[in-house]
C-alpha positions in Angstrom: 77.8 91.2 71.5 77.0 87.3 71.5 78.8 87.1 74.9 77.9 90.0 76.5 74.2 88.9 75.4 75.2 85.4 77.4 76.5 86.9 80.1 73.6 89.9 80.4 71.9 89.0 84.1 68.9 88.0 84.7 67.2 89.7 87.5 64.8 88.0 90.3 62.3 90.5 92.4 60.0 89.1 95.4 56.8 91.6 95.2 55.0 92.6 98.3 52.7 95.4 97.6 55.4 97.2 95.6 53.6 97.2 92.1 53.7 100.9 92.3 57.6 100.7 92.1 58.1 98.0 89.5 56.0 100.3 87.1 59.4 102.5 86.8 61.9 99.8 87.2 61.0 97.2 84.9 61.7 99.7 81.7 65.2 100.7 83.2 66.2 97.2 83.6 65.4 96.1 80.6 66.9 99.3 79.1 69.8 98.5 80.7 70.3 94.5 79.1 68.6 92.0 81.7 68.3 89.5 80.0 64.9 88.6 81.7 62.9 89.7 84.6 61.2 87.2 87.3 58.6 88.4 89.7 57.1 86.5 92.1 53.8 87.9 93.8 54.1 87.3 97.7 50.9 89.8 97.8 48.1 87.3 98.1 45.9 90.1 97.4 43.6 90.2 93.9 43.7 94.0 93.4 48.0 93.7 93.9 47.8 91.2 91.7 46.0 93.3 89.1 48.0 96.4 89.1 51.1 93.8 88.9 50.0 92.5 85.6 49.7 96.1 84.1 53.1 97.2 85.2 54.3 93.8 83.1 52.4 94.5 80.5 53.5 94.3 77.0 57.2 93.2 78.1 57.8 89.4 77.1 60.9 89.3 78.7 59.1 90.1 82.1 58.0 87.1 83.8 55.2 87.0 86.9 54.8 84.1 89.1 52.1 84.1 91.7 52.2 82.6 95.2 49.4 80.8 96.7 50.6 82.6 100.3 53.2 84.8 101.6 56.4 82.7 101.8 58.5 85.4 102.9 62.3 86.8 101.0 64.3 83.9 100.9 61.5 81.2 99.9 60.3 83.6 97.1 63.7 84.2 95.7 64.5 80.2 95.9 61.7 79.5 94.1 62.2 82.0 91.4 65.3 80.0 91.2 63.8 76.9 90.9 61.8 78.5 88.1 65.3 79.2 86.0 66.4 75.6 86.2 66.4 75.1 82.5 69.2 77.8 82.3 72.9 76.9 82.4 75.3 77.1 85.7 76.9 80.2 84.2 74.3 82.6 83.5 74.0 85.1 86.1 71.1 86.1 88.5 70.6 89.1 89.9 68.2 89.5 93.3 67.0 92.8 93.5 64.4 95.0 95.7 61.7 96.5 94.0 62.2 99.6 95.7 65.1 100.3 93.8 66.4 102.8 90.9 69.1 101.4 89.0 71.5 103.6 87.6 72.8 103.1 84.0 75.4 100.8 82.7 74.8 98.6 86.3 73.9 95.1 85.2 77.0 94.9 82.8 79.0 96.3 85.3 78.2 93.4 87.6 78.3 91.1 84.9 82.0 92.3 84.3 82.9 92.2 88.4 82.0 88.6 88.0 84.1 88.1 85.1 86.9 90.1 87.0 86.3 88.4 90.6 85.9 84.7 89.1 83.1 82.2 89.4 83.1 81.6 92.8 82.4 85.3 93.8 79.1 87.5 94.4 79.1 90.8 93.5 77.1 94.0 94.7 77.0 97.4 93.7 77.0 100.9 95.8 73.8 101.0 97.3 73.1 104.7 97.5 70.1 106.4 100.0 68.9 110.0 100.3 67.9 112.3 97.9 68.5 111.3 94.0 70.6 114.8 93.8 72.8 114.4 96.7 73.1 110.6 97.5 74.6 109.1 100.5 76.0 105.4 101.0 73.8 103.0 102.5 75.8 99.9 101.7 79.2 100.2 100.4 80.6 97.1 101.5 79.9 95.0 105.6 80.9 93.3 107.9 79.9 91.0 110.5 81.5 90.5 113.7 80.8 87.4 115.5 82.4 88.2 118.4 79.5 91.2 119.5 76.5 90.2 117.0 76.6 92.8 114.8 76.8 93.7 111.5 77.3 96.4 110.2 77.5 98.9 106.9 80.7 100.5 105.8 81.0 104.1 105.1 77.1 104.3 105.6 75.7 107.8 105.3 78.9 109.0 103.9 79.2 110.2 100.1 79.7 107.2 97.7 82.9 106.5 96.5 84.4 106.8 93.0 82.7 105.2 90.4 85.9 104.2 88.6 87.6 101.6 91.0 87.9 97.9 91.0 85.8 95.9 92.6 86.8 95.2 96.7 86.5 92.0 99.1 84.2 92.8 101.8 82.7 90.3 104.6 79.3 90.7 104.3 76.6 91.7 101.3 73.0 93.5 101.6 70.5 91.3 99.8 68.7 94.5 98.1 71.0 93.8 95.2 73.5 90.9 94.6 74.3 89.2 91.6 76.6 85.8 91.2 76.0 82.8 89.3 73.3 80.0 89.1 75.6 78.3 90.3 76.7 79.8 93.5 73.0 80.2 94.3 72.3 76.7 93.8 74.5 75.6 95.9 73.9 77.6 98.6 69.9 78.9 98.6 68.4 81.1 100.8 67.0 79.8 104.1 63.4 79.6 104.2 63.0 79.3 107.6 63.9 82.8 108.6 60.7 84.4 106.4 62.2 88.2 106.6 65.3 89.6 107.9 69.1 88.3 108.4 69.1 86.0 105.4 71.8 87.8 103.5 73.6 87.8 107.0 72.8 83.9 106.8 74.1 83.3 103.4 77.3 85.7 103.4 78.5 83.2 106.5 77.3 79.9 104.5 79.2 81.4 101.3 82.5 82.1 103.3 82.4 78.9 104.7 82.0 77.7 100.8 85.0 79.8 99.8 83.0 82.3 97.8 84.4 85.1 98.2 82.5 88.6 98.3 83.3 92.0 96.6 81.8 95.1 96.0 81.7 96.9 92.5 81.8 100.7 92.6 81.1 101.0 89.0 77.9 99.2 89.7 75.4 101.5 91.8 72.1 101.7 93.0 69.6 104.0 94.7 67.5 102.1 97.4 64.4 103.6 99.4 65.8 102.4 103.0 62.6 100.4 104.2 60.8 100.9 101.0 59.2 97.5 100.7 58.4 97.2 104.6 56.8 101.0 106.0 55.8 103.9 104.7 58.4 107.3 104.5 58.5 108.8 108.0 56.8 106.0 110.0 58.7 103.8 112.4 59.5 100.1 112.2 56.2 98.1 113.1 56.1 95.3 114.8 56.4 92.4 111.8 60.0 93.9 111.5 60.9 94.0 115.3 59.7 90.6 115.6 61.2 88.7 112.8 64.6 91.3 113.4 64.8 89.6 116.8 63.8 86.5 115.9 66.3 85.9 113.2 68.8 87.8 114.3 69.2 85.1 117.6 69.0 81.9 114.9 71.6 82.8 113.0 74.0 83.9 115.1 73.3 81.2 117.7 74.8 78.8 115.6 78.3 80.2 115.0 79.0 82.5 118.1 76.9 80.4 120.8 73.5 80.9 122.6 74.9 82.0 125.7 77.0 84.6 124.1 74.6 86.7 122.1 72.4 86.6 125.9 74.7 87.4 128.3 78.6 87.5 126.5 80.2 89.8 124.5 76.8 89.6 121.9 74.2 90.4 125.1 74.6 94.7 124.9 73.1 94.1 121.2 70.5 92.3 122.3 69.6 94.6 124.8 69.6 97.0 122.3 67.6 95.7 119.4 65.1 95.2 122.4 64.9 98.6 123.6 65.0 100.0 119.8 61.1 100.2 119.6 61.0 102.8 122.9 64.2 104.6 121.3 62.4 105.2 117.7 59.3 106.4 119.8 61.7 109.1 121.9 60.2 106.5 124.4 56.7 107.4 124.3 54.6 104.3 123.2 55.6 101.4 121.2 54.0 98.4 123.9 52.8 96.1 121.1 56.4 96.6 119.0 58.4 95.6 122.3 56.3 93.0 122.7 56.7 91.8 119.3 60.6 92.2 119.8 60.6 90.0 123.2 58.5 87.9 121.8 61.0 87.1 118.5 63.7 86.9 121.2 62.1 84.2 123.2 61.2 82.8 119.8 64.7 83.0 118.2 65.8 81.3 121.5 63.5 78.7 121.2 64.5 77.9 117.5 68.4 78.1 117.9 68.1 75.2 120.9 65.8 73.0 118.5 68.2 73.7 115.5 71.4 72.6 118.2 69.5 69.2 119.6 68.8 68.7 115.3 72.1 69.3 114.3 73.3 66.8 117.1 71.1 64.1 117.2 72.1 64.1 113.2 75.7 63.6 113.5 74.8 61.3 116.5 72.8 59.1 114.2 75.3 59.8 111.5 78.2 58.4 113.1 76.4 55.4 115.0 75.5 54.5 111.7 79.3 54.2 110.0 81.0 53.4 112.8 78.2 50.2 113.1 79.5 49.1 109.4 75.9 50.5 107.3 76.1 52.9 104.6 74.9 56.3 106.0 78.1 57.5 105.3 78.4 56.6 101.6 79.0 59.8 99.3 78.1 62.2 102.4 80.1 65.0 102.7 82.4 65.8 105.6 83.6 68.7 107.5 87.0 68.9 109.2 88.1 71.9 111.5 91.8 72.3 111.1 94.1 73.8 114.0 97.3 75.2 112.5 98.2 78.0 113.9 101.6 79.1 113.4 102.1 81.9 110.7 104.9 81.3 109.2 108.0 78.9 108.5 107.6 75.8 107.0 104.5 74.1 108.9 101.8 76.3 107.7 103.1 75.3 103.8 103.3 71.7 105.0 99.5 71.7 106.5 98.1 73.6 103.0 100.1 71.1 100.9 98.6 68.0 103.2 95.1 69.5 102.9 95.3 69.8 99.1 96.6 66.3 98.4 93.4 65.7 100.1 91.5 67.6 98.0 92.8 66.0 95.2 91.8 62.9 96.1 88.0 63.1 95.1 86.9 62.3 98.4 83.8 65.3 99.2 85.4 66.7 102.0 85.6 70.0 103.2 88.5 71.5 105.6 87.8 75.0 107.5 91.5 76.3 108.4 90.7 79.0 111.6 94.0 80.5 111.2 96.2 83.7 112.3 95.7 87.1 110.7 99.1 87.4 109.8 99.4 83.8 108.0 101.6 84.6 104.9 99.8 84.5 101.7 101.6 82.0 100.0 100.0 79.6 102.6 96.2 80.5 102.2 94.6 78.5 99.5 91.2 79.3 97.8 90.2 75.6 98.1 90.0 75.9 102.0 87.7 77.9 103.8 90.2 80.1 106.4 88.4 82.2 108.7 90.2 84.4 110.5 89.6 83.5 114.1 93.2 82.6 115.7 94.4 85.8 117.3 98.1 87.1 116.5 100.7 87.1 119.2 103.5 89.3 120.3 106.6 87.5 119.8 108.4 87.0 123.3 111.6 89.8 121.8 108.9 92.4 121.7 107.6 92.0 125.1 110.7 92.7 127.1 110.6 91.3 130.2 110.0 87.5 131.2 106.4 88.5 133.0 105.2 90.4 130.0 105.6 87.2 128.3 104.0 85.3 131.0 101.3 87.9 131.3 100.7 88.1 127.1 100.4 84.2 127.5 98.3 84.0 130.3 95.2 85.6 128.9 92.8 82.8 127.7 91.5 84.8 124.7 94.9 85.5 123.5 95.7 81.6 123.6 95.8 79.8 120.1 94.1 76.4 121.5 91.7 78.2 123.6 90.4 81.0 120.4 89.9 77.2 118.8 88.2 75.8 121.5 86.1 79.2 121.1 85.6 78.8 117.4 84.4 75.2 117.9 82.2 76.1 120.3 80.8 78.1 118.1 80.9 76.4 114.5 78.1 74.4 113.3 78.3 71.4 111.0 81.8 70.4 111.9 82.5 67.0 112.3 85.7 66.4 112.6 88.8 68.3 114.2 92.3 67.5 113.2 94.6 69.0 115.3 97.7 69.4 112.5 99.5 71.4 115.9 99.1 70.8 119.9 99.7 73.0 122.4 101.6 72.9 125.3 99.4 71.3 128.5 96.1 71.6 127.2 95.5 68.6 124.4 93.4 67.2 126.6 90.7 70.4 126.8 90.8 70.2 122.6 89.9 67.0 122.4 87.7 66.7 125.2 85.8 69.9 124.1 85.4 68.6 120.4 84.1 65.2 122.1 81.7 66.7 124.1 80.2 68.1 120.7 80.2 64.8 119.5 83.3 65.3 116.7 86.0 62.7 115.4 88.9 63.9 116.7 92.4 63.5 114.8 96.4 64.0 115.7 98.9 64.3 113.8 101.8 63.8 116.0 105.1 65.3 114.3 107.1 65.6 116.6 106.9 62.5 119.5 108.2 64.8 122.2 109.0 68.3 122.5 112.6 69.3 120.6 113.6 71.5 123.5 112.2 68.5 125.8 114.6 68.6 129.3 113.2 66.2 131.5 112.2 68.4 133.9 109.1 68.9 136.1 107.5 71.1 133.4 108.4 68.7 130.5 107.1 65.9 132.6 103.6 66.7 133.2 103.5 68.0 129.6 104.1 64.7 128.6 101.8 63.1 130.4 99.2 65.9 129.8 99.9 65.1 126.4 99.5 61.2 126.2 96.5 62.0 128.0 95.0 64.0 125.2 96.4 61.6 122.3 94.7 58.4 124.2 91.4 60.2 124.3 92.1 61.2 120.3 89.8 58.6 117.6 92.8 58.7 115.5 96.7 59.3 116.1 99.0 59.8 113.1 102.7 60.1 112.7 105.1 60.0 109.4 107.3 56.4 110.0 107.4 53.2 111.7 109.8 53.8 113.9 107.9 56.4 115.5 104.8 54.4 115.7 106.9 52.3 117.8 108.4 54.9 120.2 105.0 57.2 120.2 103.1 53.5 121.2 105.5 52.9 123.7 105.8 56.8 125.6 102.0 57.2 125.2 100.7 53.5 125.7 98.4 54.1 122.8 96.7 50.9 121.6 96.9 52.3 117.8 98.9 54.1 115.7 98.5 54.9 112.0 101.5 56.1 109.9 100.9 58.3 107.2 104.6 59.1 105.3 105.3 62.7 105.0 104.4 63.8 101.6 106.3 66.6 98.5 105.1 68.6 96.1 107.8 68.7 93.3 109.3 71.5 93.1 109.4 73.2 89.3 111.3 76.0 90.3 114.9 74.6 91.0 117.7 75.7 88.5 120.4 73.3 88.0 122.5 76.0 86.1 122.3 78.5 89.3 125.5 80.4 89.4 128.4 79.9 92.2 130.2 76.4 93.4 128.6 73.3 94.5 127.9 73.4 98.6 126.9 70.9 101.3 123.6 72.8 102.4 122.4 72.5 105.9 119.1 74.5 105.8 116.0 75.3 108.4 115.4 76.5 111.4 119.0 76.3 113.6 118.6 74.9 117.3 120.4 73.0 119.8 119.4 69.4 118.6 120.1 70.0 114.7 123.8 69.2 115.6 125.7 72.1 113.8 128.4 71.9 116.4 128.7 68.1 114.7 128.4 69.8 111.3 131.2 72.4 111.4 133.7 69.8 113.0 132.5 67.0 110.6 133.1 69.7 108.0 136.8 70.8 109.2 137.8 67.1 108.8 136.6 67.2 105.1 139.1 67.5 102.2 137.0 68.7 99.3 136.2 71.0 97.3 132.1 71.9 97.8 131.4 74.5 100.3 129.2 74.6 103.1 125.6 76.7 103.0 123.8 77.0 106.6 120.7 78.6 105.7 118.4 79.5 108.2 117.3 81.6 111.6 119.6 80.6 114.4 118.6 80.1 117.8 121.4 82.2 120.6 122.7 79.4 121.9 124.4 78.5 118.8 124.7 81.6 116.7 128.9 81.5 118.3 129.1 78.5 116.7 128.3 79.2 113.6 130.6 82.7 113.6 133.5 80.8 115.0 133.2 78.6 112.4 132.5 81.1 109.6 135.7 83.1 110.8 137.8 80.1 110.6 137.1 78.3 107.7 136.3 80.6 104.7 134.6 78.1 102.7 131.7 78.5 105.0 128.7 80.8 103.8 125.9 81.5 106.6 122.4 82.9 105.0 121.5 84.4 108.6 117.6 84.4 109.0 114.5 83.3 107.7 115.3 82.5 104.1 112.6 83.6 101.7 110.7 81.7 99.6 112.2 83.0 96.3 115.5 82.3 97.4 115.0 78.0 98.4 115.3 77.2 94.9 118.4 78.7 94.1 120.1 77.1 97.3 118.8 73.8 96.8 119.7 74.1 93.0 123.5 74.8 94.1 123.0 71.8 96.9 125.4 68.9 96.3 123.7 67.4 99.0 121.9 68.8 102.1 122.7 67.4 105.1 120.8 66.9 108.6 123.0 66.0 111.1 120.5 65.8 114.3 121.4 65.0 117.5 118.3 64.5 119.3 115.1 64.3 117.1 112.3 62.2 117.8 109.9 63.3 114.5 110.5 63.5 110.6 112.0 66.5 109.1 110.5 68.9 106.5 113.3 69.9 105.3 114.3 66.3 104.3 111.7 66.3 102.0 112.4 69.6 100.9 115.6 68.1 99.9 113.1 65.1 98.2 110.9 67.9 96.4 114.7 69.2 94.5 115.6 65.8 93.6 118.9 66.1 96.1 120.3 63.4 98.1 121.2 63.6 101.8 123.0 62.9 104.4 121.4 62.3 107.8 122.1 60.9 111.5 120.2 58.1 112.4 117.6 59.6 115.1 113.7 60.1 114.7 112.5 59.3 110.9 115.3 60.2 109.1 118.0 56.9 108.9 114.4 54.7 108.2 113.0 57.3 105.5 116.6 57.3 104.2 117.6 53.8 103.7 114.2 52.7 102.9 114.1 55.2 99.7 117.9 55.0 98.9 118.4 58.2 98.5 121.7 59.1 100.7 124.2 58.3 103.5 122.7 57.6 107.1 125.9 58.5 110.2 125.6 57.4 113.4 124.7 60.4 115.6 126.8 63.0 117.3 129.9 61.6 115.2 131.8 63.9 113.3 134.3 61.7 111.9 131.6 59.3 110.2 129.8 62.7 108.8 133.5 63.6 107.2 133.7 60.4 105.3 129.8 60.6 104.1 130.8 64.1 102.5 134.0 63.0 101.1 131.9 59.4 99.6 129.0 61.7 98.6 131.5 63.8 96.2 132.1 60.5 94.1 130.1 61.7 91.3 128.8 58.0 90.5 127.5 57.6 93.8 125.9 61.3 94.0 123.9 60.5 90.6 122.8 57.5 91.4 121.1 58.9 95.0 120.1 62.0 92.7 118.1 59.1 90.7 116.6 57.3 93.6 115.4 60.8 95.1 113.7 61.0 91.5 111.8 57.6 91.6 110.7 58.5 95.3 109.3 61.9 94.2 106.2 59.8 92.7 105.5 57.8 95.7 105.4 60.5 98.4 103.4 63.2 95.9 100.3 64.8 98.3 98.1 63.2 95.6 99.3 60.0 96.6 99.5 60.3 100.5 95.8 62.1 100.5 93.6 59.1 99.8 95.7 57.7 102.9 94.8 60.9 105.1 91.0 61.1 103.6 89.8 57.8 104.3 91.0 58.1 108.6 89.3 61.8 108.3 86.0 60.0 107.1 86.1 57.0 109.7 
């Protein structure tokens, strides 16, 4: 009872001539365990204000606030909220319409979705319409899509759903009821500037952008009067609500799908169409003064959007003149870094959410935004990191068939990775810098040009120096100088070692480098006691350039007793390789294709060593520090990172490249169990050194400048 008691809402109602309906829902609310009742008077009006005080009457935990002047939704509910300060984070507020019946049991069962959902979470119930006896859904969940300007109601007009089901995600939340905590609202308040209309629209994108994730509760549900608190049943829309519809409706979306867009893009039919909406309710007879109010919040919303831009960018103008100029502006301020990572699976996506979080972990108050695929694997999305989903999915080239197809699938701008991010940048407000975790083949230079022009820091991380299946040919050639084009136009350019500072300085002729090591996570879930025989492992991702022609004859000269593992997805050109090898020597085990993530720890826990016998490799490995994350030693050929990550850590054998006979004696030496233990130590005292929560204070302080 105590905690139910605690946890009990506590409800906040903006009144605008609605006395009438707050006679009837005050007693159900506190009948149904609010734990108070705010109302604020918007009315301005003496005889409002009277019948408000005897609807309140005799209820002390009904409490009546009265504005000086009309302050619209948003500014009457933030100041009810300013009014609750003395109450703790926790405690839960409910914003609610005052044309509204609630039904029984509704504020615990939001209270419980909360508990369910977690803190950072707001909850509505089924918002039913219609009549009491036969209700229909008028919100049962949203959505908002960016990409046309609309937003819309799930399911509306259809019959409400079960009221015995958990509560549901959704992407957008009607602010006729919602309920989170204190917290969560604030943190993120309601914007005051829009008056009426589109501020839940406003605050669902601000709270995605936070994380906050937001649900639905079925057990929850309410009946809402559609319009209630603006018109009278049975009369059209005036002209207040076409203008300020209009209005607001161009301000907020302005800022995260672009001006141009919503007027004559993808957004532009909308807009037509919530111009022309006046006429339509009218069957077209009448309505001048409500589509002039509607133009007129157009051209107003139009106006505002371009002031709010030149703001926002004069800000961040000032902003950055002022730290890059050695002053202080930038002390404690928080700061906002775009992310492009697109690939949906494999072992980048892991590395950039483990990179991101040691980050996070370092204290710094920086946020990331991740635009990422929808088909990213769950493992990699993290609640810590705001991931849209605005990276489109692609059609793997084995499923289009024929060379054009492929050509034709890759062709299209809006299907492109680095263009949908270009889009998304475009579009996003308060971003202010863009790290570029992957680059795209011949058009670098168009990110970071594009994130320039819009006055953003612009970061690379450059993992791999040049291309793996790099040729030399006319293609590969203007790639790379497309490339070093983009990277000397970059604020910041960041690689894993100091050897390929050196080469990446040298191909680029970039004036400065900054090397930020690879980092691990350690892993908890390796068994040392996993069943079957000791094995060299070679693991990841099987091309041309990870040398396992060298491995398999480097293997056949080896006198031992440990098998040989090759994990991993194969490319053609070497899959007869491996099966030659496989059918000649029976000590060889292939795991053919992508291994999954419940399986790594058992083959790493078998691993007597893993080794990475590249050929040609100008980057650092992820699987090396896979190998780093186990607490196994390695044995790697000296090209790219690996020999100087090696010897400088002491924590295996470095060969010469493309020589099989060297790679036979490092298995044979790595099998003297002295030797193996004492790499197997040095791996351990390097685990602390590369942890992400080390390595992120490194990456945080070149993301703030």
């Amino acid at each position: 009872m105590t905690d139910r008691r605690r946890r009990a809402p506590h409800v906040a109602i903006v009144n605008y001539f609605t006395s009438s309906y707050l006679t009837v829902l005050l007693p159900q609310l506190m009948a149904d365990g609010a734990a108070s009742v705010t109302v604020l008077d918007n009315s301005c009006d003496d005889a409002e204000w009277h019948a408000l005080s005897e609807a309140t009457a005799g209820q002390p935990d009904v409490r009546v606030l009265r504005s000086p002047r009309n302050v619209g939704f948003g500014g009457g509910h933030n100041i009810i909220a300013r009014h609750l300060a003395d109450l703790a984070d926790d405690e839960v507020l409910c914003v609610l319409n005052p044309d509204t019946w609630m039904e029984p049991g509704c504020l615990p069962a939001l209270s419980d979705a909360l508990d369910e959902m977690g803190p950072d979470c707001v909850v509505s119930p089924v918002i039913v319409t219609g009549a009491p006896t036969v209700p229909v859904v008028w919100f049962a969940g949203g959505d908002i899509d960016l990409r046309r300007g609309v937003v819309s109601h799930r399911g509306y007009g259809q019959p409400p759903p079960a009221p015995d089901g958990a509560a549901y995600l959704t992407g957008f939340l009607s602010g006729a009821v919602m309920a989170t905590t204190l917290r969560v609202w604030r943190s993120e308040p309601f914007d005051e500037r829009l008056f009426l209309y589109w501020e839940d629209a406003d605050l669902a994108l601000r709270w995605q952008a936070r994380g906050v994730a937001l649900a639905v509760a079925p057990r929850a549900r309410v009946w809402h009067e559609e319009g209630g608190s603006q018109t009278h049943v049975g009369e059209q829309h005036g002209a207040v609500y076409h203008r300020y519809m209009n209005r607001n409706r161009t301000v907020v979306l302005a800022a995260h799908m672009g001006l141009l867009s919503l007027l004559v893009g993808y957004g532009a039919k909308r807009t037509v169409g919530q111009l022309l909406r006046p006429a339509r309710e009218r069957r077209w007879r009448g309505g001048a003064a409500e589509c002039g109010a509607a133009l007129a919040g157009l051209l107003d919303g139009v106006r505002t959007a371009l002031l709010h831009a030149v703001a926002r960018r004069s800000v961040r103008c000032s902003h950055r003149r002022a730290v890059r100029s050695g002053g202080d502006a930038g002390a404690g301020a928080s700061t906002t870094v775009a992310v492009f990572a697109p690939t949906a699976s494999g072992g980048h996506p892991e590395y950039v959410r483990k990179a991101l979080d040691g980050v996070l972990d370092s204290g710094d108050d920086i946020r990331f935004i991740w635009p990422r695929r929808p088909d990213l694997e769950g493992r990699f999305v993290s609640d810590r990191i705001s991931q849209p989903v605005a990276i489109p999915a692609q059609r793997p080239r084995s499923d289009l068939g024929s060379t054009w197809r492929w050509v034709a699938e890759r062709a299209r701008p809006w299907r492109r990775h680095d263009m949908a991010f270009c889009l998304f940048l475009w579009r996003a407000r308060d971003v202010d810098v863009v790290l570029l975790e992957e680059i795209q083949r011949f058009t670098l230079p168009l990110v970071v040009w594009l994130s320039r022009l819009r006055d953003r820091r612009v970061v690379v991380r450059l993992h791999n120096i040049r291309r793996h299946d790099y040729t030399g040919s006319t293609v590969d050639t203007v790639d790379e100088w497309l490339t070093g084009a983009g990277l000397r136009a970059a604020d910041a350019v960041l690689v894993h070692t100091e050897g390929n500072r050196e080469v990446a300085g040298v191909r680029y002729g970039l004036a400065r480098v900054s090397v930020v090591p690879h980092g691990i996570a350690v892993a908890s879930g390796a068994d040392s006691s996993a069943a079957g025989a000791p094995t060299f492992l070679f693991f990841g991702e099987i091309r041309e350039n990870k040398g396992v022609d060298i491995l398999v004859q480097g293997y056949a000269k080896y006198a031992g007793e440990s098998a040989l593992a090759i994990a991993g997805r194969a490319e053609h050109s070497v899959r007869r390789v491996i099966d030659d090898a496989v059918d000649r020597d029976r000590r060889i085990e292939w795991f053919d294709g992508f291994v999954e993530p419940e399986r790594v720890p058992e083959l790493f826990a078998r691993a007597h060593a893993v080794v990475l016998p590249y050929t040609d490799f100008e980057a650092q490995s992820g699987v090396l520090h896979t190998a780093i994350e186990y607490g196994v030693p390695v044995i790697v050929s000296d090209v790219g990172g690996l020999g100087e990550t090696v010897r400088a850590l002491g924590i295996g054998i470095v060969v010469p490249p493309r020589d099989p006979v060297a790679l036979a004696d490092a298995l044979t030496a790595m099998d003297e169990p002295e030797r193996n233990h004492g790499f197997r130590r040095a791996v351990v005292a390097a685990q602390q050194s590369l942890e992400w929560r080390a390595i992120g204070p490194v990456l945080s302080s070149i993301l703030r400048g």
